[in-house]
C-alpha positions, 0 to 999 in steps of 0.5 A, a space after each residue: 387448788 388453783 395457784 394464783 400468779 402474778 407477773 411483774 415485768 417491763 417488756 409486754 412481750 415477756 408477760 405475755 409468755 409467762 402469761 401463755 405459760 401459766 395459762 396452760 397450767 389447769 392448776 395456775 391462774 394468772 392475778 394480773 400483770 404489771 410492769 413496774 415494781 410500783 404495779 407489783 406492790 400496788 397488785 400483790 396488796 390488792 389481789 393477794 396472790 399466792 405469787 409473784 413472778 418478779 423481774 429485777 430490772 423494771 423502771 420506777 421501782 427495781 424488782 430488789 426493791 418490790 420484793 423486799 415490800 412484798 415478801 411478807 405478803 406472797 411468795 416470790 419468783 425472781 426472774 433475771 438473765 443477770 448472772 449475779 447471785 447479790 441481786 437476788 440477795 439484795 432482795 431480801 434483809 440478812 435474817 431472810 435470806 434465801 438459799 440458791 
């Protein structure tokens, strides 16, 4: 079974390395890319991918945002060098909260 992944983040250079990263893996294929959180929405409703690697901190819309759109539809990776739990926990609505 292949593992379809998407990765939303704002720096190319980031998606590039989790893209190399994914690559490598026989059993994971990259969906696509995006680089805003309105890319991540527009991609995962498009491509339904099983999930996405989102950032927090992208323009347009904030990764917070994006994934509280597209939880229902694929699973989500949060991706910040934030140290702040409430980012990851804004996320989602209170009776869907993750545990860390």
């Amino acid at each position: 079974m292949t593992i379809r992944v998407v990765i939303a983040d704002d720096q190319a250079l980031v998606r590039a390395g989790f893209r190399m990263i994914v690559q490598s893996q026989p059993d994971l294929q990259v969906a696509g890319e995006a680089a805003d959180g309105h890319e991540a929405v527009d991609l995962v409703r498009r491509e339904r991918p099983d999930v996405i690697l989102m950032d927090i901190r992208m323009p347009r819309l904030d990764g917070i945002e994006a994934t509280r759109q597209v939880a229902g539809a694929t699973r989500v990776v949060i991706l910040t060098t934030y140290e702040l739990d409430e980012y990851v926990f804004d996320a989602w609505p209170p009776a869907r909260q993750p545990s860390c």
